[in-house]
N, C-alpha and C positions, 0 to 999 in steps of 0.2 A: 523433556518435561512438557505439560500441558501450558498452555495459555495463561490459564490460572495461576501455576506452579510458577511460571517465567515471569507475571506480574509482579509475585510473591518475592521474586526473589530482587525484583527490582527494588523494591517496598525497603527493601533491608537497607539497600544503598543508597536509598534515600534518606533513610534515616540516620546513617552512618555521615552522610551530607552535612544535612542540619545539626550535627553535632561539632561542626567548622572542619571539616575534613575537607570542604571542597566550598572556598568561598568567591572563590573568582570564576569569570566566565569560564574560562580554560580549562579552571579542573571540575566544575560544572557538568561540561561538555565532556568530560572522559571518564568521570564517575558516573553519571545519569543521563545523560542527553543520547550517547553513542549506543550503549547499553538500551536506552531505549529503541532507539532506531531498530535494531536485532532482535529486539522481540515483536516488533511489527512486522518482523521477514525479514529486513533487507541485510543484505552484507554489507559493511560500514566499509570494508575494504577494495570495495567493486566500485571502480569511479562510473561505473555504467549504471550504477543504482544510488550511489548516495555520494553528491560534488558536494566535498566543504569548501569554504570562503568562495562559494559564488557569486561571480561578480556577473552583472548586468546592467549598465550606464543607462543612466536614468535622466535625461534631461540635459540639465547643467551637473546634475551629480556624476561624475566622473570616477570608476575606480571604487564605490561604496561594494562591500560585500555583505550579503546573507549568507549566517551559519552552514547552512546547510539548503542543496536541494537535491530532492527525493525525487528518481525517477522510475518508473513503473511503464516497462517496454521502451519507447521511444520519447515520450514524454514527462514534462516533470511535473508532479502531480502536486506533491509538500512543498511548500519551501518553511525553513527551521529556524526560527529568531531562540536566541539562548538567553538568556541572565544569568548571574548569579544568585546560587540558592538564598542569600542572605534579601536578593531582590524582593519586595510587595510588586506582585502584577497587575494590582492597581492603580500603582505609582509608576508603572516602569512606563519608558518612550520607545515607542516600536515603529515610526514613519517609514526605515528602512521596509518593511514589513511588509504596509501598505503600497509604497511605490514598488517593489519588485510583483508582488503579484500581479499587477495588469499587465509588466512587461513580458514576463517569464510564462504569462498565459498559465499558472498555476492555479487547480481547483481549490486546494486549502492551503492555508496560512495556520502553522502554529506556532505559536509562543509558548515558552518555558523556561521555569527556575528549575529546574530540577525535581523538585516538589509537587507545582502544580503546572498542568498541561491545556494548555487553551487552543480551541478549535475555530476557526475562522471562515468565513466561505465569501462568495458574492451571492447573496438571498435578493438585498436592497435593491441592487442594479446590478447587472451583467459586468464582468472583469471587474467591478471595483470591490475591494475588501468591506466586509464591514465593520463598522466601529465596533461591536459587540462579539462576542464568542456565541456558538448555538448550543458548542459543548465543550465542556470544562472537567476533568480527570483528577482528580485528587490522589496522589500517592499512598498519603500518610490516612486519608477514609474514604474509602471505597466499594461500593457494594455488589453485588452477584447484575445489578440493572447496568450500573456503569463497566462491569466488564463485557457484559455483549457489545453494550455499543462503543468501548474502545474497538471490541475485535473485528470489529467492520471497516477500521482503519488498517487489518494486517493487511497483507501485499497478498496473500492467495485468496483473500476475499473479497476486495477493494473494488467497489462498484460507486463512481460516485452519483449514478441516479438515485441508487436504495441512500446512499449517505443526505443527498440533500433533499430528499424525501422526510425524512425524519426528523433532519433539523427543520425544514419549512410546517413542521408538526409543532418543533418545541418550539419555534418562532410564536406559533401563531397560539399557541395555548398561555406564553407567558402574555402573550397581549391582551389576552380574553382577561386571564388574573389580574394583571393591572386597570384595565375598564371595571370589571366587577370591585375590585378595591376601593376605585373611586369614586364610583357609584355610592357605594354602601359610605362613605366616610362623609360626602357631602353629594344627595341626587340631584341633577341639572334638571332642567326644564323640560328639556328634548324626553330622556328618561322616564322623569315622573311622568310625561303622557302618557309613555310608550306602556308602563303599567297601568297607569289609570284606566285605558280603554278597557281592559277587561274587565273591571268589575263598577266604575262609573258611568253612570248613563246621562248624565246633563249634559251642557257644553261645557269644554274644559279652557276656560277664560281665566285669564293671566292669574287674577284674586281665587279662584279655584287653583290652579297648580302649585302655589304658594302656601296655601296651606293643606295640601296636599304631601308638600317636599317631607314635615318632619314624620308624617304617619309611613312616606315608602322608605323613610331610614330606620324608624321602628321595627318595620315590618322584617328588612336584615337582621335587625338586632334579635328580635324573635326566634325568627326562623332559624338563626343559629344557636342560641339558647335550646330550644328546642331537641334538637338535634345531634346537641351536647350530651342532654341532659338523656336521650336515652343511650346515647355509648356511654356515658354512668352507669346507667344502670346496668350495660354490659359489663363493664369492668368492677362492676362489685357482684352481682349476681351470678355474671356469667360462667365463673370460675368454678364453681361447684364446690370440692372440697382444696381449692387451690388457697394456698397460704401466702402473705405477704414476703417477701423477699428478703432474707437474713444477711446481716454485714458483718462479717469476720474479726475485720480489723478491730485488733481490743481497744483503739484509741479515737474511735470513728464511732459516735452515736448519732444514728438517724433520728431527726427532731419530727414532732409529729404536723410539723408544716410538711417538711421533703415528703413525709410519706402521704398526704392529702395530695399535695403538689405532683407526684407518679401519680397517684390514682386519677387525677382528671388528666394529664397524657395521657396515661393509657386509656382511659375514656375516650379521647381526640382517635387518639389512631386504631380505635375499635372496629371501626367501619371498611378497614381497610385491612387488614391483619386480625390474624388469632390476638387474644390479651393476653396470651402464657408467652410470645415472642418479646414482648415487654419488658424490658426487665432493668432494675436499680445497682448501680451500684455507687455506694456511697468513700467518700474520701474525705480530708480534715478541709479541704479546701472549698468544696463543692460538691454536690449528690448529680452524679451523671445519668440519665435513664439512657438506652441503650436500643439495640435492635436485636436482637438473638444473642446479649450480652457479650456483643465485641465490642470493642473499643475502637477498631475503627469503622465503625458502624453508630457514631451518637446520635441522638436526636437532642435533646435538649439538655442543659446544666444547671441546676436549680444553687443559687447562692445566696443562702438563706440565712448566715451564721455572722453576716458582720452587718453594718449601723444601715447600711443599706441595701435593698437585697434585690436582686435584679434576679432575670432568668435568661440564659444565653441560646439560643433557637440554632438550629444547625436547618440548611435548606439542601436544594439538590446538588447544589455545588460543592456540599460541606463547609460553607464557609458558615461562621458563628455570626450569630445578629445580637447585640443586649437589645432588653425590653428592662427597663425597670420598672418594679412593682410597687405600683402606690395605692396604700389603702390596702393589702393585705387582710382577709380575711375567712376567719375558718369556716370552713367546709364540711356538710356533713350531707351525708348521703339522700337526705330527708329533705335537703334546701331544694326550694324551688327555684331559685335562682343562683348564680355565682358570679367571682367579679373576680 
């Protein structure tokens, strides 16, 4: 089978997982964990490519083992911390993790439930792991992006210059998004200069930058109004003779919030994708919008039908964000503004 097909088929046992088939580390690791290892390449049964309960004395830690290490020729490249699928990796304690990687001289560290697959490196500083994953696998939603870049972990392709190349990319772009985040929620002083020299010509004195701050948070606010407001106009115009999206289920009526509620998604993700990959699909609990109408493919979950109505965001991770929505209101193509 293909790469794809061998994911696919992982994808089943994962889900056959989460359905408490495999709650403990142990059957974890021989439902999904091992299974994975095999579609990376390696032979799970060649202690020349994959040592379980490796042990490597750590200090005063005497005798600790790691799941698993992954070697690739002569050196060990993975080392494999497991949970149980019932695990949050959130929540989980992984210190084994960290102290075997400096010892073991290993390029990555991953963590896993079964479910989800965490990628770890030394970006920060040299031999030390870092607190943070650069990349993160979802079983259960996954898309055509996230299987390239798993397949750069298989064993016949496994380069880890190209690997930490990429991550020191996504490193460096979530940091950019969280500065700009910042910026825009509240601008510092440093900031508002660094804009103001462009289009201010006095000196820029303390009482100047000050009230300066709230016109360069406007000016965010704008500029993405703005910019909203013509992927609107994509996703209502753009479609031609394309019709809104029909819900089957006889017990499932899309409210005319859910379908305002798609059409500025699809508005958002205009700029980036066709509007006809867009797509709704509704259920009694929730209106899911979608990616080329997979399901493990969401983007966001509009819950709009009980006393409070939030919107659930899905990010690269896959993992769900709530936003609740206060102050809802209706939308119509013609608003100059939206909230």
């Amino acid at each position: 089978m293909s790469f794809k097909e061998d994911v696919a088929d992982l994808a089943k046992r994962a889900i056959s997982a989460q359905a408490a088939v495999a709650q403990t580390e142990e059957a974890t690791k021989n439902a999904i964990v091992m299974p994975f290892l095999r579609v990376l390449g390696f032979d799970v049964f060649d202690p020349t490519q994959v040592i379980p309960e490796y042990v490597a004395d750590v200090g005063l830690k005497k005798g600790e083992k790691i799941d698993y290490a992954v070697k690739i020729g002569d050196r060990i490249e993975y080392l494999v911390e497991a949970k149980s699928v019932s695990t949050n990796l959130r929540d989980a304690q992984y210190s084994q993790l960290f102290r075997y990687f400096h010892t073991a001289d290993a390029n990555i560290g991953i963590l896993t439930n079964g479910l989800h697959i965490w990628f770890f490196s030394d970006l920060d500083a040299p031999n030390k792991m870092d607190a943070n994953p650069f990349f993160k696998f979802d079983l259960l939603a996954y898309d055509d992006n996230d299987l390239r870049e798993l397949e750069k972990f298989h064993k016949a392709n496994f380069s880890i210059e190209n690997i930490k190349a990429a991550a020191s990319s996504l490193k460096y772009l979530r940091g950019a998004m969280a500065f700009i985040e910042k910026q825009w929620a509240n601008p510092d002083e440093e900031f508002v200069r660094m804009v103001a020299r462009d289009f201010y010509e006095g000196q820029l004195r303390a009482s100047v930058v000050e009230t300066l701050k709230p016109i360069v948070k406007r000016a965010f606010d704008d500029l993405f109004r703005q910019r909203a407001l013509k992927r609107i106009d994509v996703a209502f115009d753009g479609g031609g003779e394309e019709k809104l999206p029909e819900v089957n289920e006889a017990k499932v009526e899309t409210t005319e919030e859910e379908l305002q509620g798609f059409m500025i998604i699809r508005a958002i993700a205009a700029e980036v994708v066709p509007v006809s990959r867009i797509a709704l699909r509704d259920a009694q609990s929730y209106c899911a919008i979608l990616f080329d109408d997979n399901n493990r493919k969401p983007i966001a979950r509009l819950h709009f039908n009980g006393k409070t109505k939030f919107v659930t965001v899905f990010g690269a991770d896959k993992e769900g964000v709530r936003h609740d929505v206060a102050g809802w209101r209706t939308f119509s193509p013609c608003a100059s503004r939206f909230e």
